[in-house]
FIROMAR-933831 format. One record per residue (C-alpha): residue number from 0; x, y, z. Coordinates in steps of 0.5 Angstrom, whole numbers, plus 500, padded with zeros to 3 digits. Last residue first. Layout:
+-----+-----+-----+-----+
|   i |   x |   y |   z |
+-----+-----+-----+-----+
| NUM |   X |   Y |   Z |
...
+-----+-----+-----+-----+
This chain:
+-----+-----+-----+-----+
|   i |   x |   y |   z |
+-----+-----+-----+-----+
| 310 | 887 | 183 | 538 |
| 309 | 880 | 181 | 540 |
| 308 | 875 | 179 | 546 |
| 307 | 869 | 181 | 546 |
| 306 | 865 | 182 | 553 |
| 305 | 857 | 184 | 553 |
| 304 | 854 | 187 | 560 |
| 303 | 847 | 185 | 562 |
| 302 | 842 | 190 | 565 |
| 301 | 836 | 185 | 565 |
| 300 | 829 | 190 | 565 |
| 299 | 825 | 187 | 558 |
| 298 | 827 | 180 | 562 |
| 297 | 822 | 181 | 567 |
| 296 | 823 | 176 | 572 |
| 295 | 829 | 180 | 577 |
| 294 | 831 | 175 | 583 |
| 293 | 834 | 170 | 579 |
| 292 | 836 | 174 | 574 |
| 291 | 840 | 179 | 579 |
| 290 | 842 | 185 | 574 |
| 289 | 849 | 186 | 571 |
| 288 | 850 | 179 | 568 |
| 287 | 856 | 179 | 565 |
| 286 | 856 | 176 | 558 |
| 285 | 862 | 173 | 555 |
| 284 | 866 | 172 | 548 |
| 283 | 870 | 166 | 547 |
| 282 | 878 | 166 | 546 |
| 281 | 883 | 169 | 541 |
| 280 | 878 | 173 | 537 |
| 279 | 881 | 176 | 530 |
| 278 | 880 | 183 | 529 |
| 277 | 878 | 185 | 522 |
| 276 | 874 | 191 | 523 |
| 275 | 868 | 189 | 519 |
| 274 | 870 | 182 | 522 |
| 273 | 871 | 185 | 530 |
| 272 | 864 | 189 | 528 |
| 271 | 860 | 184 | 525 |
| 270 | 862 | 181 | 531 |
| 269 | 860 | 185 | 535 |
| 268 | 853 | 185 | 532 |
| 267 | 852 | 177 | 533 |
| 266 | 854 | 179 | 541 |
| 265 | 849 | 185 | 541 |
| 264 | 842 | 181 | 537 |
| 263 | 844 | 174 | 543 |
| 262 | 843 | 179 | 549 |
| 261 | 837 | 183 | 546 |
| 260 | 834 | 175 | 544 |
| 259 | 836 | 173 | 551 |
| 258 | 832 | 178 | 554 |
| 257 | 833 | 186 | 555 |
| 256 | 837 | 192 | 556 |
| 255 | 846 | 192 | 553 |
| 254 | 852 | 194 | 555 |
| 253 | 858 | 193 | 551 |
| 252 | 865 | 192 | 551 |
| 251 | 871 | 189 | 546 |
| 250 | 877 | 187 | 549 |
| 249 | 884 | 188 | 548 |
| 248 | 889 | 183 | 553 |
| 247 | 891 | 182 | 560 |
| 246 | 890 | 174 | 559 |
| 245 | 884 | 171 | 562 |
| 244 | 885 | 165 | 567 |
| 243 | 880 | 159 | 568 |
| 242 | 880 | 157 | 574 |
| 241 | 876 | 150 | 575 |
| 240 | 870 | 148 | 578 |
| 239 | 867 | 140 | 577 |
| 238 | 871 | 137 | 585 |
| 237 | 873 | 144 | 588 |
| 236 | 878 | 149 | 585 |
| 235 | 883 | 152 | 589 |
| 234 | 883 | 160 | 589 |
| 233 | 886 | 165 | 585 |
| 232 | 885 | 171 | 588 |
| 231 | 881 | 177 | 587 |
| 230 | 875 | 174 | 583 |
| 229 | 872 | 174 | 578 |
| 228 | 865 | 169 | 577 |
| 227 | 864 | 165 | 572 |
| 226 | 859 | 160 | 568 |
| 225 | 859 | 156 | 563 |
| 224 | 853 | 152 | 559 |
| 223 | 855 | 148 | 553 |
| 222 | 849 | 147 | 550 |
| 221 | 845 | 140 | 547 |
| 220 | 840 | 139 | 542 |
| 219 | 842 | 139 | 535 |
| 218 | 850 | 139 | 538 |
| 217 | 855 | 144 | 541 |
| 216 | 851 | 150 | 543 |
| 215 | 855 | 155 | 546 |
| 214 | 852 | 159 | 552 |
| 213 | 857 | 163 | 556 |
| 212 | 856 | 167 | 563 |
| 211 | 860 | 171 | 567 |
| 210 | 857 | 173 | 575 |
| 209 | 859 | 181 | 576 |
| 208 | 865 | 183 | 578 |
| 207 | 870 | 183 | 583 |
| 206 | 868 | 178 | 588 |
| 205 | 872 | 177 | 594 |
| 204 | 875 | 171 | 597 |
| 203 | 875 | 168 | 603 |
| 202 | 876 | 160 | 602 |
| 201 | 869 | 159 | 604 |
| 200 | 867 | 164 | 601 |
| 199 | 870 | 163 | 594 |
| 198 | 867 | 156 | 594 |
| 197 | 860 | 158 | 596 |
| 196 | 859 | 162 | 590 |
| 195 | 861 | 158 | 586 |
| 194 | 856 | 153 | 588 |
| 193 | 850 | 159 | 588 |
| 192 | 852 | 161 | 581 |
| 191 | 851 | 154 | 578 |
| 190 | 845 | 153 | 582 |
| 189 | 843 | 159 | 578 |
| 188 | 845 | 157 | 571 |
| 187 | 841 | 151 | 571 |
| 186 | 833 | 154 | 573 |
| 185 | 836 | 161 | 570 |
| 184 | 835 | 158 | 563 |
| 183 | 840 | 153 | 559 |
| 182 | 838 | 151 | 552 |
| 181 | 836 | 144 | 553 |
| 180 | 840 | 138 | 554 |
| 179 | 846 | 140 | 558 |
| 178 | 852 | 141 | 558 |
| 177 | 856 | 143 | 564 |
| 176 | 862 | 148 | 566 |
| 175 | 864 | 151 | 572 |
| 174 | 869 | 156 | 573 |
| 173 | 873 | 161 | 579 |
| 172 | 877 | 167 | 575 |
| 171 | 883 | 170 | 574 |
| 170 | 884 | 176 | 569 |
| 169 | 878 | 181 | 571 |
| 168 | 880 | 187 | 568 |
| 167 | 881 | 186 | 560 |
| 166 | 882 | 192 | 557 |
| 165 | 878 | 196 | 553 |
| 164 | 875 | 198 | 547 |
| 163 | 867 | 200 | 547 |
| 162 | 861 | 199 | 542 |
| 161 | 855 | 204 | 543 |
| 160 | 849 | 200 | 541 |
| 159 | 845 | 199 | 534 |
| 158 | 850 | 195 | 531 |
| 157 | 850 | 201 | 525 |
| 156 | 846 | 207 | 530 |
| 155 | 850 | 205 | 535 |
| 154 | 857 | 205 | 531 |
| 153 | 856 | 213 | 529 |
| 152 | 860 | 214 | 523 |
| 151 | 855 | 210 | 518 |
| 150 | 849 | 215 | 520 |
| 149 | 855 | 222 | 520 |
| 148 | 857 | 220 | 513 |
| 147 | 848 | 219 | 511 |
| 146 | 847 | 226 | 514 |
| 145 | 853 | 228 | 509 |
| 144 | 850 | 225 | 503 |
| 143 | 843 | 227 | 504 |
| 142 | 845 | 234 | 506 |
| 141 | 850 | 235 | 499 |
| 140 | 845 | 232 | 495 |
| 139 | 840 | 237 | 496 |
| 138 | 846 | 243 | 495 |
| 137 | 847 | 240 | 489 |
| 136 | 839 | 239 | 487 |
| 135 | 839 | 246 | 489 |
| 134 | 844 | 248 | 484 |
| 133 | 842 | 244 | 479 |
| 132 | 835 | 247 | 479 |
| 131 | 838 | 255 | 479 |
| 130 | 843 | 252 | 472 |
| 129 | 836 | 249 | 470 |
| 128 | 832 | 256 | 470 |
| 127 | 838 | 260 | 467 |
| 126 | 838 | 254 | 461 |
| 125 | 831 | 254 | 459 |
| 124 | 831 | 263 | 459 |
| 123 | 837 | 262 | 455 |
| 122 | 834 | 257 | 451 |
| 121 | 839 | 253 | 447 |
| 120 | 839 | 247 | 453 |
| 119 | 840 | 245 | 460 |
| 118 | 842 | 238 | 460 |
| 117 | 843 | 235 | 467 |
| 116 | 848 | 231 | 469 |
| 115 | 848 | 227 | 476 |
| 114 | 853 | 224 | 481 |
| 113 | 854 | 222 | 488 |
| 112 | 862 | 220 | 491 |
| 111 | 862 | 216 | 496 |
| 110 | 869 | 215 | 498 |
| 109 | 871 | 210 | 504 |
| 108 | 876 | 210 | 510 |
| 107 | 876 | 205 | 515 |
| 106 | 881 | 199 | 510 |
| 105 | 884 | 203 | 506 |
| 104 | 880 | 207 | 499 |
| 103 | 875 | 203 | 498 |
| 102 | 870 | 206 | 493 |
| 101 | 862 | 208 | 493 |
| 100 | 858 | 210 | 487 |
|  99 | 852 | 215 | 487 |
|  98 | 849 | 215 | 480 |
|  97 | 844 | 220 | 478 |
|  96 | 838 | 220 | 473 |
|  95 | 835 | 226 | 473 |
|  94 | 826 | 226 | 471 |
|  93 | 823 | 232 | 470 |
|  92 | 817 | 236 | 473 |
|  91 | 820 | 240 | 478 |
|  90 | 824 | 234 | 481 |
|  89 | 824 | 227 | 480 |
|  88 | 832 | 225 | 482 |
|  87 | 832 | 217 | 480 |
|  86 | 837 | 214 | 483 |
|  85 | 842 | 208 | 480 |
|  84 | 846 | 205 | 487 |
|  83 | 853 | 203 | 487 |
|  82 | 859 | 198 | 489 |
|  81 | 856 | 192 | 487 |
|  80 | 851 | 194 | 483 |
|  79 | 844 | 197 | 485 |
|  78 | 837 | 198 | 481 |
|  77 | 832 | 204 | 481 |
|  76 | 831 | 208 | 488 |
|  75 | 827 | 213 | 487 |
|  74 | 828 | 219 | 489 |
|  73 | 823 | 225 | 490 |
|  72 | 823 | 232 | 491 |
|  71 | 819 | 236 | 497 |
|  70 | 824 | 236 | 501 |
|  69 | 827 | 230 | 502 |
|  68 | 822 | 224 | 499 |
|  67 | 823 | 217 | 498 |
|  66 | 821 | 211 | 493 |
|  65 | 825 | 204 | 493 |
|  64 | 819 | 201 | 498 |
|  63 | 813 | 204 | 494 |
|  62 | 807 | 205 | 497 |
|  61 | 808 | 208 | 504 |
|  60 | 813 | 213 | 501 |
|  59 | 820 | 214 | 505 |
|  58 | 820 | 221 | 509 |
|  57 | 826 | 225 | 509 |
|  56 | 834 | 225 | 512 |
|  55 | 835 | 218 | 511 |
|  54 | 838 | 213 | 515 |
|  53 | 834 | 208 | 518 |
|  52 | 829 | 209 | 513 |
|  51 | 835 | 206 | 507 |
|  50 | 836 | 199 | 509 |
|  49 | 830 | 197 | 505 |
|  48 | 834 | 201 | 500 |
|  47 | 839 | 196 | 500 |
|  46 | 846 | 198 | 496 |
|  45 | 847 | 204 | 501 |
|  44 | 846 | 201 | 508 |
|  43 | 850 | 194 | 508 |
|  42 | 853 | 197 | 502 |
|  41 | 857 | 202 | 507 |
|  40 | 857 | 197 | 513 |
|  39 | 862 | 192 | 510 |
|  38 | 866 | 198 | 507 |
|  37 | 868 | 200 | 513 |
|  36 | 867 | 207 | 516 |
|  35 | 871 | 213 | 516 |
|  34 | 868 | 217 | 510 |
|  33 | 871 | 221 | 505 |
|  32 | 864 | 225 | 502 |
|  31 | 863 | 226 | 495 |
|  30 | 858 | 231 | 491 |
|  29 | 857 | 231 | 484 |
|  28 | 854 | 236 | 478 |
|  27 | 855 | 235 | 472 |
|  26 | 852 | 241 | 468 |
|  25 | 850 | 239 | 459 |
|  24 | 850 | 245 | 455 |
|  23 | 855 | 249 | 459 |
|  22 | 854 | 255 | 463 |
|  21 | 859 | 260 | 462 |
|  20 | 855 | 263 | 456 |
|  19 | 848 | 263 | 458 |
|  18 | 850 | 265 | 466 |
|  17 | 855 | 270 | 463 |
|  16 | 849 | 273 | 458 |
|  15 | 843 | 272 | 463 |
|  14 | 849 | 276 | 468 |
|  13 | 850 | 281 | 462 |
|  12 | 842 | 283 | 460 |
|  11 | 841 | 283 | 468 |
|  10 | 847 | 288 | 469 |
|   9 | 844 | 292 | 462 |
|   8 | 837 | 292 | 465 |
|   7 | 839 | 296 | 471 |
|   6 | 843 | 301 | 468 |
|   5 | 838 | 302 | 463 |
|   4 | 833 | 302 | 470 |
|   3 | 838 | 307 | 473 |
|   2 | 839 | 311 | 467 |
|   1 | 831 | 312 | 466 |
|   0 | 831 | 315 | 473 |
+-----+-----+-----+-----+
């Protein structure tokens, strides 16, 4: 028995000796993560911490904006450059200061590196107990930085919808265009709908998509309204309607729920994405107008379809 518990207090006595020894005085911990984002999209949610709710994996405080908690230890939000943020790890009743910086590597592809030092001691008993606390402030990090990779990596929870590539499928269409004094509602657009309309039936076309729409402002108070409907063949255009014609190109699509404001937020994100993905637009972009507006008044329930061209 006594052997045992020599044996025993020899093992621990060598593995406090390792750890003393094999540890250094100062513990650099780091965690990087490659990440195939844009740099664009990376500061827009590191570098600002109000930004920061959207995709940490704890609780934020509801007194200091730049303080958040991730399993019982606290991160303050300190200051940030143009390539990284300085934060404050505040656990078991001390204060680390960590840095977590981001570099460029191409232009879908960034490192985000996070890292900390801390000073264990002369103390074994001191230097076993931060050689413990740096492993879990590790691992912690490790979570954080991983949960923020697969958040950037997810185009709906940085534009806020699912953003689709594909190709233009309606290339001939029947158009007409006004410019109007107000900005254009169902009251304007709806006429114009019902005129096209009426000249693809009479010339015994077939609708192939849905109702287009573009409203472009051209002054302090006037807008360009244009409307368009696909259809199967191109057609003659009657007096104030014209054919307009798509090239069979790459477009960005997507589909979105609610009013103008909605519909007005997803074509602002689409080109963020075409900038953070450095397309160039050749023609304007359009909403296909999914849902009936005319007949369905509740704009909370309005199916619209977003369409980006790009090459």
């Amino acid at each position: 028995m006594k052997r045992t518990i020599f044996i025993i207090t020899g093992l621990l006595f060598l593995i406090a000796a390792s750890i003393y020894l094999f540890t250094p005085s100062q513990i650099n911990i780091t965690q990087t993560t490659i990440n195939e984002v844009s740099e664009l999209n990376t500061s827009r949610f590191l570098l600002y911490e109000k930004n920061w709710p959207r995709w940490w994996p704890g609780q934020k405080s509801a007194i200091d904006s730049k303080l958040f908690n991730y399993k019982g230890t606290n991160y303050h939000f300190e200051n940030s450059t143009n390539s990284g943020v300085t934060l404050v790890i505040m656990d078991a009743g001390a204060d680390l200061k960590s840095q977590i910086i981001f570099i460029v590597e191409d232009n879908l592809k960034v490192r985000i590196t996070w890292t900390a030092q801390l000073h264990s001691g002369s103390n074994i008993i001191k230097r076993i107990e931060q050689y413990r606390h740096a492993k879990k402030v590790s691992q912690d990090m490790a979570t954080i930085l991983q949960h923020f990779k697969t958040f950037l990596e997810n185009e709906r929870n940085v534009y806020g919808f699912h953003i689709r590539l594909s190709k233009v499928k309606d290339p001939v269409m029947l158009a007409t265009s006004d410019i109007v004094d107000k900005y254009p509602d169902m009251q304007i657009i709806d006429p114009m709908i019902k005129r096209l309309r009426r000249q693809i039936k009479d010339q015994n076309g077939k609708e192939t998509n849905y109702p287009m729409l573009n409203i472009n402002q051209v002054s302090k108070n006037q807008y360009q309204v244009m409307v368009a409907i696909p259809t199967d063949k191109e057609l003659k255009p009657a007096a104030n309607i014209f054919v307009n014609k798509m090239v069979l190109g790459n477009i960005l699509e997507a589909d979105v729920k609610g009013g103008r404001g909605t519909i007005n937020d997803a074509f602002n994100e689409l080109r963020n994405f075409s900038k953070d993905y450095h397309f160039t637009s050749p023609a304007m972009p359009f909403e296909s107008m999914v849902t009936d507006r005319s007949i369905e008044k509740d704009t909370s329930k309005w199916i619209t379809k977003i369409y980006y061209p790009i090459y």
